[in-house]
N, C-alpha and C positions, 0 to 999 in steps of 0.2 A: 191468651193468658198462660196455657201449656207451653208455649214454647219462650215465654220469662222467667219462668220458673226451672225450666231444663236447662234456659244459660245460664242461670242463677246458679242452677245446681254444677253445674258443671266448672264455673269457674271458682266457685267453690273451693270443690276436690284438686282442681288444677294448682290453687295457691297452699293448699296444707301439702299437698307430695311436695311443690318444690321449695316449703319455709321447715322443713325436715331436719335439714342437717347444713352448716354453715361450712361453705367452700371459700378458702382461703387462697392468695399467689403464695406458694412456699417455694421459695429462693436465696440461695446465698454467694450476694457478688465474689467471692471468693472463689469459688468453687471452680476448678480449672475444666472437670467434666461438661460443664454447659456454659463457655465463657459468653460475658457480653448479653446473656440474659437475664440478669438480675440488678440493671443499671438504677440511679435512683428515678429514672423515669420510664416506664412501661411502652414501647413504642410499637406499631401495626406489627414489627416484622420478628416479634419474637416467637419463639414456639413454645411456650410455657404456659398455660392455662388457669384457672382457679383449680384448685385440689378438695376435695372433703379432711374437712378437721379431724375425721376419728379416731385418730393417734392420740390428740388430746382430750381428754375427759372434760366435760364443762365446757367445751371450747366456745367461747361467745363472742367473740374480738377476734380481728384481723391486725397485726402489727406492722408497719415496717419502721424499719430504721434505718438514717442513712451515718456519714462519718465510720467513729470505732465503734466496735460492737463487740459483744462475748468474743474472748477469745479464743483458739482451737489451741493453741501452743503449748503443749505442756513439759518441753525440755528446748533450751536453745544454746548453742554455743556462738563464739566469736571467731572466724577464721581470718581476720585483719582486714579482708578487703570488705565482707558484709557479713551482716547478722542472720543466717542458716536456722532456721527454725526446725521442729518434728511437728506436723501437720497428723492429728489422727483423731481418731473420736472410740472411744471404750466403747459407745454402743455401737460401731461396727466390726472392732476388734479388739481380741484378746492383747494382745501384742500394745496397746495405748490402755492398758487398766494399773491402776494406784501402784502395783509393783512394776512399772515403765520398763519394758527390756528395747534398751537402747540398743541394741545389735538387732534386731527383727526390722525397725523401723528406719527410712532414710530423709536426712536434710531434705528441705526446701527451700531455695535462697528467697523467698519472702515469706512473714508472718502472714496470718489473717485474722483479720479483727478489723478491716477499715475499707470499708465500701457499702454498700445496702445489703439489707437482710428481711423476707419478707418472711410472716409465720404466724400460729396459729394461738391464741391465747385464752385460757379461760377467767385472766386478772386485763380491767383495765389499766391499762399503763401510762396513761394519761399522753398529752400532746404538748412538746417543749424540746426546746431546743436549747444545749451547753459549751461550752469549749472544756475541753477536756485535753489534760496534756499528763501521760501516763510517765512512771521512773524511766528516766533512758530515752525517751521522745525530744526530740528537737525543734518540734513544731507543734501550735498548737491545735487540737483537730476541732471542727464543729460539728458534734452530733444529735443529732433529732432523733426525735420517737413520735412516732403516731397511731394511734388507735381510732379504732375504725370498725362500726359492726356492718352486716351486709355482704352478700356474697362478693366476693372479687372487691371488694372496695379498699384495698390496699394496696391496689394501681400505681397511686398520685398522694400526695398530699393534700391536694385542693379537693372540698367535696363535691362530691355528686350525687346527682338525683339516681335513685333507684329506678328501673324500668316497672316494677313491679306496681310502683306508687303512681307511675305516666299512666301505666296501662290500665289501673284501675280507672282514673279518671279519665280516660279514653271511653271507656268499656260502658261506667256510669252516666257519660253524657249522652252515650249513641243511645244508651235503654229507657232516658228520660226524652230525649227526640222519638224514638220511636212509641213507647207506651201514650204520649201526651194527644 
């Protein structure tokens, strides 16, 4: 009977350390530093892991999205043969903040806004998919959103079982075979 009550206890404190804090995939197909790891399907040979949300306040939601998504562009010109965008983000740098100095930052011959993006949320954003065809676009795109709580559970689109929920019920048959 000591020793049901020690597993008991034990798994216990096992599931409250790891229902702590919600680890999210944060990726964005764009991103030229990690190409190919942020595809709309998660496959064996990436190197990219679930993250902790702590960036995010409230964080309770896993997001991803595939299609366009936010866009990073915030100045683009026309050089005839393609649309050269400025790729930057204010929160990494001075140089991309509301007064834009165009001479610090340089052209990218592609936007980003249109591939998957995985991240962390403290709003559901519900699951649905649009065509969406922005000014200037000649095609039209189909973008999805999906929300998702659970660790790592913004893999896939399609759900999954939690290991947590198997293993409890693993764990509760073995204790009712053995106690019985």
């Amino acid at each position: 009977m000591a020793c049901s009550h020690f597993l008991f206890s034990f798994l216990f404190i096992a599931f409250i350390a790891t229902s702590t804090a919600l680890n999210c995939y944060q990726c964005n197909g764009s991103d030229s530093s990690k190409p190919f790891q942020c595809n709309e399907g998660l496959t064996a040979d990436i190197d990219i892991k679930p993250e902790p949300c702590d960036a995010v306040y409230g964080a309770k939601y896993c997001i991803k999205t595939t299609g366009r998504f936010q866009a990073t562009v915030t100045h683009f010109f026309n050089t005839g043969s393609s649309l050269n965008c400025y790729q930057c983000s204010s929160a990494e740098s001075l140089d991309c903040s509301d007064h834009f100095r165009w001479n610090k930052i340089y052209p990218v011959n592609c936007c980003a806004g249109i591939g998957t993006s995985r991240y962390c949320s403290s709003n559901h954003m519900g699951n649905y998919c649009n065509y969406v065809k922005q000014p200037g676009d000649t095609l039209w795109y189909r973008s999805c959103i999906y929300t998702c709580t659970g660790d790592g559970c913004n893999h896939a689109h399609a759900s999954t079982s939690s290991i947590n929920i198997v293993f409890v019920c693993v764990v509760g048959v073995l204790l009712r075979t053995i106690l019985s």
